[in-house]
C-alpha positions as YAML, in Angstrom:
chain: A
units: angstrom
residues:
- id: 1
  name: UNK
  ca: [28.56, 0.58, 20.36]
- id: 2
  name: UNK
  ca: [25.74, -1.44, 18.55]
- id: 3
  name: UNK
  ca: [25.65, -4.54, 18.31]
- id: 4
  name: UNK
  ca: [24.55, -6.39, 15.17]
- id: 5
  name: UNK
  ca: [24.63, -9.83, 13.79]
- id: 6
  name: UNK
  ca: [24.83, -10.38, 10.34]
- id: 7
  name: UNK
  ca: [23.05, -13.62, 9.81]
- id: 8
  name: UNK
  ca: [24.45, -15.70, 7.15]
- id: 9
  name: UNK
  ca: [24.25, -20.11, 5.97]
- id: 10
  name: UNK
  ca: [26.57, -22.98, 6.92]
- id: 11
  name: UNK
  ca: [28.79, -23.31, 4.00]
- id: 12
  name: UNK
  ca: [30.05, -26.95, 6.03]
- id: 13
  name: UNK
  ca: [33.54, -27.59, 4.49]
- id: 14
  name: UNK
  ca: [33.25, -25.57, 1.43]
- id: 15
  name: UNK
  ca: [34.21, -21.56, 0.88]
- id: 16
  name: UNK
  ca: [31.25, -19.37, 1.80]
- id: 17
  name: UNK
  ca: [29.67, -18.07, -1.46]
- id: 18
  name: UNK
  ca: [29.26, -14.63, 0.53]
- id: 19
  name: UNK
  ca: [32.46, -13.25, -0.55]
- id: 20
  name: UNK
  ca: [31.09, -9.68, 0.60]
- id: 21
  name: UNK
  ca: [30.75, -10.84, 4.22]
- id: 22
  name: UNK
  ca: [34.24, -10.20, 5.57]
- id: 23
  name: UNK
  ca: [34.15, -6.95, 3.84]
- id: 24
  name: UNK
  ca: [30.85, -5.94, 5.09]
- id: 25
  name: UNK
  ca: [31.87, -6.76, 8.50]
- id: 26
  name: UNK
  ca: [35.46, -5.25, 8.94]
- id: 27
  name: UNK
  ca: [33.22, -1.43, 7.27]
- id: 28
  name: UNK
  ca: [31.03, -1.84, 10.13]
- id: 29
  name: UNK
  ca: [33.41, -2.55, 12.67]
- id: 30
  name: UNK
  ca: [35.54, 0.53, 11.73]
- id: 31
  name: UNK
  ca: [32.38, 2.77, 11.44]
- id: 32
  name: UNK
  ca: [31.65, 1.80, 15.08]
- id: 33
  name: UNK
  ca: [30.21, -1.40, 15.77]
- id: 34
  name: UNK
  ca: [30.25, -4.41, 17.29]
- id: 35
  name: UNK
  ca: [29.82, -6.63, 14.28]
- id: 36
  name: UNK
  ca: [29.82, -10.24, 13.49]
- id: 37
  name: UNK
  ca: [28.74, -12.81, 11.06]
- id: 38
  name: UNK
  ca: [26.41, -15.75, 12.76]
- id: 39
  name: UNK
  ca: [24.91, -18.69, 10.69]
- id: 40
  name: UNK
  ca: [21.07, -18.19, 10.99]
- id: 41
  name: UNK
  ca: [20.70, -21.60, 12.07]
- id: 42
  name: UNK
  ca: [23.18, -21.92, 14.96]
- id: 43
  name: UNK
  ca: [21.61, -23.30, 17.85]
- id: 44
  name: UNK
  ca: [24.51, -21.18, 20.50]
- id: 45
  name: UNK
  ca: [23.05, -18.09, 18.46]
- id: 46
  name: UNK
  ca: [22.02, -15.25, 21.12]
- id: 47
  name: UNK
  ca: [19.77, -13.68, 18.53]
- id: 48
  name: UNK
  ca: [18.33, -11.22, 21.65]
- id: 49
  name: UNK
  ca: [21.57, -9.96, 22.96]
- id: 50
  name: UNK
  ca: [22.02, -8.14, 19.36]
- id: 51
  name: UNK
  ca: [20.68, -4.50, 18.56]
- id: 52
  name: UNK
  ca: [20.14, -5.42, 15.20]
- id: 53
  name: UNK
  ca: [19.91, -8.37, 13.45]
- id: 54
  name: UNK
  ca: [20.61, -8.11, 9.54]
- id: 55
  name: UNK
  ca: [19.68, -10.98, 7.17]
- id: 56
  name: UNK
  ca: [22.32, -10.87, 4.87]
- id: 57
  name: UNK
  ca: [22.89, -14.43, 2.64]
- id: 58
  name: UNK
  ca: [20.77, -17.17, 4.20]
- id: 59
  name: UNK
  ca: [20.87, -18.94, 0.87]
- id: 60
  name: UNK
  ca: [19.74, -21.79, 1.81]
- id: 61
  name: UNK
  ca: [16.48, -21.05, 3.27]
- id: 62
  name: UNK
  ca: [14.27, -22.05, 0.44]
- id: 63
  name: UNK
  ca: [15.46, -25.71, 1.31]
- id: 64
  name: UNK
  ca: [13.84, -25.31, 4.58]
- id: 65
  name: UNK
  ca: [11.36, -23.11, 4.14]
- id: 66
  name: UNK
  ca: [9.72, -23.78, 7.39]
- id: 67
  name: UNK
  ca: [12.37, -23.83, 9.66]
- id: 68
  name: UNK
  ca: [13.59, -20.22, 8.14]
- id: 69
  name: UNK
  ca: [10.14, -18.82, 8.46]
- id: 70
  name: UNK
  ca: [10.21, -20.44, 12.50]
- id: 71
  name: UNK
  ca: [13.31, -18.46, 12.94]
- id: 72
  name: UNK
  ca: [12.44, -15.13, 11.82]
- id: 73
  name: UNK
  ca: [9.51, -14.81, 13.74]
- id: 74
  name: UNK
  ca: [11.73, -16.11, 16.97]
- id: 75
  name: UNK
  ca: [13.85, -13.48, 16.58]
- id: 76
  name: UNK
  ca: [12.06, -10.35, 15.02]
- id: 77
  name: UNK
  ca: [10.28, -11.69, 18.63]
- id: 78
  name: UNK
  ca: [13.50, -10.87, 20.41]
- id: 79
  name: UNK
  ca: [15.22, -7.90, 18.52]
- id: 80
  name: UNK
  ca: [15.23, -5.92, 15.26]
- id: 81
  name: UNK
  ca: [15.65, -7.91, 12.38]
- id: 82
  name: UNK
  ca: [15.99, -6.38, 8.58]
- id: 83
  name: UNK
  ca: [14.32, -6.81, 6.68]
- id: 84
  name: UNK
  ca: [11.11, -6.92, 9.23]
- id: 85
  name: UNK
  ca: [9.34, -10.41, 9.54]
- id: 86
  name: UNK
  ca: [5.98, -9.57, 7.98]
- id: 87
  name: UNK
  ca: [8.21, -8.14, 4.68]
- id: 88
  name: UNK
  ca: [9.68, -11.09, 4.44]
- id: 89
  name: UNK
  ca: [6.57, -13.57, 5.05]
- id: 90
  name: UNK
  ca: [5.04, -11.88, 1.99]
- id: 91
  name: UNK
  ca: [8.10, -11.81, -0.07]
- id: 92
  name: UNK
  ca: [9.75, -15.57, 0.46]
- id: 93
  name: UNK
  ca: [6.40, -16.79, -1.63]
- id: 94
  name: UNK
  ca: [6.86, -15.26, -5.32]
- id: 95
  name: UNK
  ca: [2.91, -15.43, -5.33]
- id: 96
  name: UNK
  ca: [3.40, -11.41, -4.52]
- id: 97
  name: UNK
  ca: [4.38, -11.07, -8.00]
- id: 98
  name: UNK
  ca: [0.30, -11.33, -8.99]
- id: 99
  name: UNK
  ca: [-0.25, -8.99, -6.02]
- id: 100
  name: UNK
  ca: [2.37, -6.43, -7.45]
- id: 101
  name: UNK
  ca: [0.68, -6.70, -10.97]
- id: 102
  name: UNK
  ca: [-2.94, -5.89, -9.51]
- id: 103
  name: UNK
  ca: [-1.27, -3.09, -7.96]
- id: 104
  name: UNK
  ca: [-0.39, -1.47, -11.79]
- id: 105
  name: UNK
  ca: [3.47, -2.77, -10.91]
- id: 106
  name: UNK
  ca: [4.52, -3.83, -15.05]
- id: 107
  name: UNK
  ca: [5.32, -7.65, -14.12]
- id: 108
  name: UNK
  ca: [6.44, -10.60, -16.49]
- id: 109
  name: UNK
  ca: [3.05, -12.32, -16.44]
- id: 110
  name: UNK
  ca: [2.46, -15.25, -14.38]
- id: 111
  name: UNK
  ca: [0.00, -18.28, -14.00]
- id: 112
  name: UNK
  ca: [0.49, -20.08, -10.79]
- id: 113
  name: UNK
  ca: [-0.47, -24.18, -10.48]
- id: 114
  name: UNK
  ca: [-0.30, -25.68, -6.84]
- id: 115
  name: UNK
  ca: [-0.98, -29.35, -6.48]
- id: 116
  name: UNK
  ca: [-3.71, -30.82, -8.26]
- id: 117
  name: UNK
  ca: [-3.95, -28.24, -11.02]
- id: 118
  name: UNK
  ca: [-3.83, -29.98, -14.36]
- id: 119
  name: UNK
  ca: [-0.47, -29.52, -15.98]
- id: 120
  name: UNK
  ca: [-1.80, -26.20, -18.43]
- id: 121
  name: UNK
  ca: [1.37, -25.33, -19.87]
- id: 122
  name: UNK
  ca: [1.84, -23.18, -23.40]
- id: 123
  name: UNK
  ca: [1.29, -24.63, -26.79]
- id: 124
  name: UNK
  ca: [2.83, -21.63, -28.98]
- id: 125
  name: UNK
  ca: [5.66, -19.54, -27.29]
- id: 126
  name: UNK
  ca: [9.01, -20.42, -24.94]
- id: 127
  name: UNK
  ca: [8.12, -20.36, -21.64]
- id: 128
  name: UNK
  ca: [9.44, -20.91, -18.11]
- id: 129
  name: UNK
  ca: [8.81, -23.14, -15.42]
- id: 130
  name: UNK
  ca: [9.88, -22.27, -11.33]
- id: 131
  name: UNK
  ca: [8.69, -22.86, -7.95]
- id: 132
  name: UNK
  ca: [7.11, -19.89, -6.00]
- id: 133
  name: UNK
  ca: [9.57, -20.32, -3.17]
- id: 134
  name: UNK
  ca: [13.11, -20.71, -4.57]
- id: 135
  name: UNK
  ca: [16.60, -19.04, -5.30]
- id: 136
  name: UNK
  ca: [19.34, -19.06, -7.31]
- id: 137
  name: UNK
  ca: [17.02, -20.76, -10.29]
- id: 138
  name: UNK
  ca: [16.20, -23.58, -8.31]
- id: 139
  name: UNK
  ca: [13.91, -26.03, -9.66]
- id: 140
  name: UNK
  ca: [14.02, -23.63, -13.14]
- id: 141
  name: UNK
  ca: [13.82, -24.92, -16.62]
- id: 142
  name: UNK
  ca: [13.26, -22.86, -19.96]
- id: 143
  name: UNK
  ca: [10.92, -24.86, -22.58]
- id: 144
  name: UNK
  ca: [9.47, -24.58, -25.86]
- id: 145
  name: UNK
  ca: [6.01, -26.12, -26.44]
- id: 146
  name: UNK
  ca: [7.68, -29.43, -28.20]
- id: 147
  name: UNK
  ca: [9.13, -30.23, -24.52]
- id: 148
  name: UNK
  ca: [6.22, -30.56, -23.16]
- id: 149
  name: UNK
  ca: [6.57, -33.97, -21.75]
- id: 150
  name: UNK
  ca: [9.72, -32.77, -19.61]
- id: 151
  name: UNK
  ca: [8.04, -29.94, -18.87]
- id: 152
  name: UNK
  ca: [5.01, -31.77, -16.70]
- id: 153
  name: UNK
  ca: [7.52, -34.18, -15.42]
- id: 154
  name: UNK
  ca: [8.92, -31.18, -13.83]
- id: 155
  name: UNK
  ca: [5.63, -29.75, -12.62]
- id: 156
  name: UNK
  ca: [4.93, -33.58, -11.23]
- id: 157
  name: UNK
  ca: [8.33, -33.77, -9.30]
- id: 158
  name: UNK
  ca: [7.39, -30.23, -8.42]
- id: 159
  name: UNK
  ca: [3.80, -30.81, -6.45]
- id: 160
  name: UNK
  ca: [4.83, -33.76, -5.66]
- id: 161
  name: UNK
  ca: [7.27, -32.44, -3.06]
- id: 162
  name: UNK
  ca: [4.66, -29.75, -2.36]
- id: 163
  name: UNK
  ca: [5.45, -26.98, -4.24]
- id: 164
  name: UNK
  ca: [3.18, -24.58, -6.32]
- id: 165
  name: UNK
  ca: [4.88, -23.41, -9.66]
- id: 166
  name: UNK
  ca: [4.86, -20.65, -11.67]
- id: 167
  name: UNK
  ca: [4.32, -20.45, -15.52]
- id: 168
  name: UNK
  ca: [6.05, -17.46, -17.37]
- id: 169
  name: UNK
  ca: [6.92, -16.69, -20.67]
- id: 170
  name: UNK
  ca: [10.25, -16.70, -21.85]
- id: 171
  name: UNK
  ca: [10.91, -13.41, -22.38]
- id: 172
  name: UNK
  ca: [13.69, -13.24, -25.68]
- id: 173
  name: UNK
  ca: [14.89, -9.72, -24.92]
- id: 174
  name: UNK
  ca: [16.81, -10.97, -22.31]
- id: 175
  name: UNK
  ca: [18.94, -12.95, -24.27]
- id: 176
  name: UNK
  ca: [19.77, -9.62, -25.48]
- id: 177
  name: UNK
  ca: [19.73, -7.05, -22.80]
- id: 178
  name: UNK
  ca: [19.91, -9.49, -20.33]
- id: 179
  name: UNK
  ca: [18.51, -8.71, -16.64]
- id: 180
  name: UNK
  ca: [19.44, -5.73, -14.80]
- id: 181
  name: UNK
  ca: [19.48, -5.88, -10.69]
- id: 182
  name: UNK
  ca: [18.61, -2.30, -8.75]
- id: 183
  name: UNK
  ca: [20.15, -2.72, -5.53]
- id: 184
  name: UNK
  ca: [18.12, -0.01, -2.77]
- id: 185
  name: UNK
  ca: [19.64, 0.72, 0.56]
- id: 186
  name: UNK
  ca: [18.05, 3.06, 3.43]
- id: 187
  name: UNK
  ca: [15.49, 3.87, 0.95]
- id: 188
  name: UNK
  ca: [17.97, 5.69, -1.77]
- id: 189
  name: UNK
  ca: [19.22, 3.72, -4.95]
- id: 190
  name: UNK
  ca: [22.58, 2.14, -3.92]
- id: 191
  name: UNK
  ca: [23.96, 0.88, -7.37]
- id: 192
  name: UNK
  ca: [23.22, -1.85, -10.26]
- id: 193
  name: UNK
  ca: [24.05, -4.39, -11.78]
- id: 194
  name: UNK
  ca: [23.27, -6.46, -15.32]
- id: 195
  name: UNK
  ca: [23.62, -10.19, -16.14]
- id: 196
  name: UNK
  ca: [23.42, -12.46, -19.03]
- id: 197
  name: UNK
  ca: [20.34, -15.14, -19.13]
- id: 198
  name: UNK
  ca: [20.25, -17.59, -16.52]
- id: 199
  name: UNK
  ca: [18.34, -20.15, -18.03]
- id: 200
  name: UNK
  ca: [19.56, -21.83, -21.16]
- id: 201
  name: UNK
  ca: [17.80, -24.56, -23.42]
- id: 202
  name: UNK
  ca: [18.34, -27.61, -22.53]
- id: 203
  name: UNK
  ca: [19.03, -27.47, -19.11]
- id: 204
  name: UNK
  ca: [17.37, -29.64, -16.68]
- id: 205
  name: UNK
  ca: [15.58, -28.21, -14.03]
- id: 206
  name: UNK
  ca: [17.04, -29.95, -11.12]
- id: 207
  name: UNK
  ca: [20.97, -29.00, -12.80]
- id: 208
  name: UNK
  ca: [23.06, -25.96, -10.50]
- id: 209
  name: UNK
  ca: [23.00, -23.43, -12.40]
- id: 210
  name: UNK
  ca: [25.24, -19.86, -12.31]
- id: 211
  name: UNK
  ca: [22.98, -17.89, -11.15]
- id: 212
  name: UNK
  ca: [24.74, -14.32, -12.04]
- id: 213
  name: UNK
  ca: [26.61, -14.97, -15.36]
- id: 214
  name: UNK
  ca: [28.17, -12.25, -17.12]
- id: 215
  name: UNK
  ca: [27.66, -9.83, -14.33]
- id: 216
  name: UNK
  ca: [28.64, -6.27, -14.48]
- id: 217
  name: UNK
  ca: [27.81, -2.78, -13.47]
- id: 218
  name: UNK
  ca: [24.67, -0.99, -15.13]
- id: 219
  name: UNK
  ca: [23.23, 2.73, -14.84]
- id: 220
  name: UNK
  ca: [19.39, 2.12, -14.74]
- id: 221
  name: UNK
  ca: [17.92, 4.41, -17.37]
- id: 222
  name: UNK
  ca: [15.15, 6.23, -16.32]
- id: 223
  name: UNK
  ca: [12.33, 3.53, -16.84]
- id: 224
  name: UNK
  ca: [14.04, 1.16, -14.78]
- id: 225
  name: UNK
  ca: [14.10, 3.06, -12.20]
- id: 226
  name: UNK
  ca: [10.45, 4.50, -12.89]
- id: 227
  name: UNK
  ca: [9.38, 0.93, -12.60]
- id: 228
  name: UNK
  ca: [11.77, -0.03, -9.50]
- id: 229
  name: UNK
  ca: [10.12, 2.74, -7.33]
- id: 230
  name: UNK
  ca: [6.18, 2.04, -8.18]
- id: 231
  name: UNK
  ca: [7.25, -2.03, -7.40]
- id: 232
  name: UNK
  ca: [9.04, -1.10, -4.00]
- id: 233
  name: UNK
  ca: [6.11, 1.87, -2.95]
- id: 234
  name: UNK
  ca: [3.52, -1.36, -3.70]
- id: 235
  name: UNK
  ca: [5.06, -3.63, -0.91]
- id: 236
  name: UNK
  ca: [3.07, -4.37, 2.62]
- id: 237
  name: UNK
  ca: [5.16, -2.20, 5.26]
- id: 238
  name: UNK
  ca: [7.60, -0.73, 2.51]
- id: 239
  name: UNK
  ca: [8.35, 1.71, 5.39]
- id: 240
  name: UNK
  ca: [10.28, -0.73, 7.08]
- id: 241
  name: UNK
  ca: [12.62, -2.03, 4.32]
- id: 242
  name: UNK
  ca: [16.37, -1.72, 4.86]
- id: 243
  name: UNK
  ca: [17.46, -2.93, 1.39]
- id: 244
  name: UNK
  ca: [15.85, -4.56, -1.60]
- id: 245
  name: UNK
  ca: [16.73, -5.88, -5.06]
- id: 246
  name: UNK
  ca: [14.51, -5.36, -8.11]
- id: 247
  name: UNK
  ca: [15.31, -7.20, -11.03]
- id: 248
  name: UNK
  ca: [14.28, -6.36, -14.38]
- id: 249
  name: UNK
  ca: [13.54, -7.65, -17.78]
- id: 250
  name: UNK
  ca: [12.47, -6.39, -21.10]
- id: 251
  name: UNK
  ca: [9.21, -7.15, -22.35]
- id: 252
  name: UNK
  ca: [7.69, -8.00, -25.79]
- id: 253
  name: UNK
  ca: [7.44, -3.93, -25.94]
- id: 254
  name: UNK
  ca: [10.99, -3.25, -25.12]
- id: 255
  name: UNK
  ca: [9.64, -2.08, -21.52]
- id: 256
  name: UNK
  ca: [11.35, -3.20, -18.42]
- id: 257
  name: UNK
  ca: [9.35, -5.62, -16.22]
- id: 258
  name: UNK
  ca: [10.02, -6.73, -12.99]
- id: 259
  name: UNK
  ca: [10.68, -10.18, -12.76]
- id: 260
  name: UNK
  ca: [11.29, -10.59, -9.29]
- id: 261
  name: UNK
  ca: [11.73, -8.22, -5.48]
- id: 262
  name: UNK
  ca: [14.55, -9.82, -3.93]
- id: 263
  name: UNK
  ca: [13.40, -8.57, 0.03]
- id: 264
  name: UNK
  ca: [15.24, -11.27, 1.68]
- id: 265
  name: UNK
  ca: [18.52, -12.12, 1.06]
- id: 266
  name: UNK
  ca: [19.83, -10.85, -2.05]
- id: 267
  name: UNK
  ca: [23.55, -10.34, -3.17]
- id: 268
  name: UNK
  ca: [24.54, -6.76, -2.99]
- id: 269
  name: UNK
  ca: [26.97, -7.14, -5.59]
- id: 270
  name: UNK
  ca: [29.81, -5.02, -3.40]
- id: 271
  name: UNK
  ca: [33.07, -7.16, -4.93]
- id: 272
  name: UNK
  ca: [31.50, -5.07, -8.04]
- id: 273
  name: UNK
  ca: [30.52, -2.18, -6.73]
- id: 274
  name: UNK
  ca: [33.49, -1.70, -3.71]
- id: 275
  name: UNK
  ca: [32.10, 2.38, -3.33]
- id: 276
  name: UNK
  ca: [28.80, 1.22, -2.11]
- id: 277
  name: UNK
  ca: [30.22, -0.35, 1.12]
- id: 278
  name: UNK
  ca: [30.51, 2.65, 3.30]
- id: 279
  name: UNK
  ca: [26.52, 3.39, 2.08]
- id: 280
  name: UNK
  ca: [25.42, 0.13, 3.31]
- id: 281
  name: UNK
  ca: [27.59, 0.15, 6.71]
- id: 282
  name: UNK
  ca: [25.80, 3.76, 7.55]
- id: 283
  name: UNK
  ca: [22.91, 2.65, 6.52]
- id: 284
  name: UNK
  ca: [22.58, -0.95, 8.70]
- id: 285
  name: UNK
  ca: [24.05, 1.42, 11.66]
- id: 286
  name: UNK
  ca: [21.19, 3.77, 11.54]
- id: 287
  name: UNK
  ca: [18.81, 0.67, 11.27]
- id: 288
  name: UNK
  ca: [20.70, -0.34, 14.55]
- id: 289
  name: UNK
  ca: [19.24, 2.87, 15.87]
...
């Protein structure tokens, strides 16, 4: 009987926002396994005395960036851990979308300033502003050129706390056919989703935002998926991936681009998608190997 942890955050005194996790746990205890849940930053944690250790909703990790990154490697040191370290050193730092797009992957394009760049932002098209380690559109805004004031106040507070940001533009087609989520698991396509825009205008970068609105299920068309596959075959040790998340905008040509490869800790979705939970409990026991 395997044992795996599925590591998860502190929700302190609040409901966890993982509202998959019981499910996901109970699937792999009746398809043979010791399971549990453990907070990734729980000091009692026994990391080594688990077969597999699955990094399921950390969700706080970009607020601690260094600490996260201290545990992986201390226990990818002691046990298995999915998705493997080295995937996700290269994937908590969104500076992999420029690697992806030198690779031929179709990307939303993106300028990157780090402390001490001048503040270079667009004079003639909507655009977005967001840190290159982040989630659940923290520290996003969505500007036109006339807020341009706001905009570098944002950048300011941004490198100013030490973060590099990224410069997009706003891409209008997904106020219309919104973003669409690819969920992989074991290597095969699991299932997807689609959700309205995120960012709104007006909103101040530093306000919680809902980070999935309007979700519901999607059948990728065959471009999407096209595009999914070439972004996935382009990562460092793609071999070793257990599950991934590619999400997906249209650009200016009606083309889907990826807009980001969610390696670490994404939302499966499986409250919306309740078929895919036997897929994913086979698939983290074979990992468990």
């Amino acid at each position: 009987m395997p044992r795996i942890a599925l590591a998860t955050y502190d929700p302190g005194a609040a409901p966890s926002k993982d509202g998959d996790l019981p499910a996901l746990v109970r699937a792999l205890g009746d398809a043979g396994a010791d399971a549990e849940a453990r907070y990734w930053d729980d000091p009692a944690a026994d990391w080594g005395g688990y077969d597999l250790v699955v990094i399921r909703s950390t969700w706080d990790y970009s607020w601690r960036a260094a600490e996260f990154g201290a545990w992986v490697e201390r226990v990818a040191a002691t046990t298995r851990l999915a998705n493997p370290a080295e995937v996700v050193r290269w994937n908590t730092d969104k500076r992999y979308l420029g690697e992806l797009a030198r690779a031929g992957v179709p990307t939303v394009p993106t300028r990157y300033l780090a402390p001490g760049d001048p503040a270079a932002l667009p004079a003639d098209h909507e655009y977005v502003v967001k840190p290159t380690s982040g989630a659940g559109a923290r520290f996003a805004a969505r500007y036109t050129p006339a807020d341009h004031d706001t905009a570098a106040g944002q950048l300011a507070r941004m490198h100013a706390e030490g973060f590099t940001a990224m410069v997009q533009p706003y891409l209008a087609g997904i106020d219309v056919s919104g973003e669409r989520a690819l969920q992989f698991f074991g290597g095969r396509l699991l299932h997807a989703s689609r959700k309205g825009a995120v960012l709104t205008p007006g909103t101040p970068y530093d306000a919680d935002k809902v980070a999935h609105p309007d979700l519901a299920p999607w059948q990728p068309t065959d471009a999407e998926l096209a595009v999914a596959e070439k972004a996935l075959a382009a990562v460092p040790g793609a071999s070793g991936l257990l599950y991934a998340r590619v999400d997906l905008v249209d650009g200016a040509d009606g083309e889907p681009r990826l807009m980001e490869l969610e390696l670490v800790e994404p939302n499966l979705f499986l409250f919306l998608h309740p078929g895919s939970l036997p897929r994913v409990a086979e698939a983290i026991l074979a990992a468990a190997g």
